[in-house]
C-alpha positions as a LaTeX table, in Angstrom:
\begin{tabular}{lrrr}
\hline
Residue & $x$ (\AA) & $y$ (\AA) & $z$ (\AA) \\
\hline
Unk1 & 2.40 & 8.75 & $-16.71$ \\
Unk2 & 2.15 & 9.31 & $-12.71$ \\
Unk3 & 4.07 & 6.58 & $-11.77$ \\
Unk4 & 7.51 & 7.49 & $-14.04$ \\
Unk5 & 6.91 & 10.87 & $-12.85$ \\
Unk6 & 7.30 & 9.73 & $-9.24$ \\
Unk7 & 9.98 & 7.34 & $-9.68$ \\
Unk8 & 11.87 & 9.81 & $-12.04$ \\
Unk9 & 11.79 & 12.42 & $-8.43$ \\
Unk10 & 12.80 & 9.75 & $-6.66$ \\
Unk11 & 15.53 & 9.29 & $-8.66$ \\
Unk12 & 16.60 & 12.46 & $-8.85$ \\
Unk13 & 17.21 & 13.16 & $-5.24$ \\
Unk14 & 18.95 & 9.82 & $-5.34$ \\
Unk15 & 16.12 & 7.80 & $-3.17$ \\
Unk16 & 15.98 & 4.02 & $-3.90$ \\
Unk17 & 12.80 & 1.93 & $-3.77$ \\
Unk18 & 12.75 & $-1.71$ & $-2.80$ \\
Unk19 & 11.19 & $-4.13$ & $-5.34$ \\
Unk20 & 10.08 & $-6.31$ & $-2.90$ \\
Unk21 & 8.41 & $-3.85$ & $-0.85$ \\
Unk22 & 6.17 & $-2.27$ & $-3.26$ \\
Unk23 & 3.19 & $-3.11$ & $-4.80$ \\
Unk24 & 1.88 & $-1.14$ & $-7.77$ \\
Unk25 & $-1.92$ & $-0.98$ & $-9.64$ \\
Unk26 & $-3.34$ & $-2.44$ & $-6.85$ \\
Unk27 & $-6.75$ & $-2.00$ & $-5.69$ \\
Unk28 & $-6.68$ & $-2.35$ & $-2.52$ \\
Unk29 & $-4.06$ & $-2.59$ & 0.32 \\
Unk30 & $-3.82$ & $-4.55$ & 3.57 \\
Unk31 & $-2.15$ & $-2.22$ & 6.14 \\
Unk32 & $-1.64$ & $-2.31$ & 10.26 \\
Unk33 & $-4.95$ & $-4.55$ & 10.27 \\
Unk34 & $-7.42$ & $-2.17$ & 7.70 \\
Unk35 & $-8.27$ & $-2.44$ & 4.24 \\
Unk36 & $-7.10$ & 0.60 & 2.20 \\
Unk37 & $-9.24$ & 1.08 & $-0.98$ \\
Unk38 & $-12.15$ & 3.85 & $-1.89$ \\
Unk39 & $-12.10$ & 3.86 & 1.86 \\
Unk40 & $-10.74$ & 2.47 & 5.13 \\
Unk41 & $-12.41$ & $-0.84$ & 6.46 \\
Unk42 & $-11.43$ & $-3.01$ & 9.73 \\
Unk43 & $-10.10$ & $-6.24$ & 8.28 \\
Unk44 & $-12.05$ & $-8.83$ & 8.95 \\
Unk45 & $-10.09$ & $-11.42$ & 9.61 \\
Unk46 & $-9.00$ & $-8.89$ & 12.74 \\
Unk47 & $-12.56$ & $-8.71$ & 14.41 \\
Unk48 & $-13.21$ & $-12.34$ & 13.84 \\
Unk49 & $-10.09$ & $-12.40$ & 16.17 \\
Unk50 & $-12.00$ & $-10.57$ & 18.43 \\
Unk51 & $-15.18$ & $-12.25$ & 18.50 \\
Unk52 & $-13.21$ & $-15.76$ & 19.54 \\
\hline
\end{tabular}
């Protein structure tokens, strides 16, 4: 599995991981005002912003 394989490296070169900062399986990702999925999109809610 991917994911034990990464958190096993992180592990062994002692590297911690916050809970509460990660999200994992998800589909898509909110991030510095785009939408992270297949691709990168402008989040919407940001040019609404613009358009007020």
């Amino acid at each position: 599995d991917h994911l034990q394989k990464v958190l096993g490296a992180l592990e062994q070169n002692q590297l911690k991981v916050n809970k509460k900062k990660c999200s994992f399986g998800q589909l898509n990702l909110e991030y510095l005002g785009h939408i992270i999925s297949a691709g990168v999109a402008t989040d919407p809610k940001k040019l609404e912003a613009m358009w007020l």
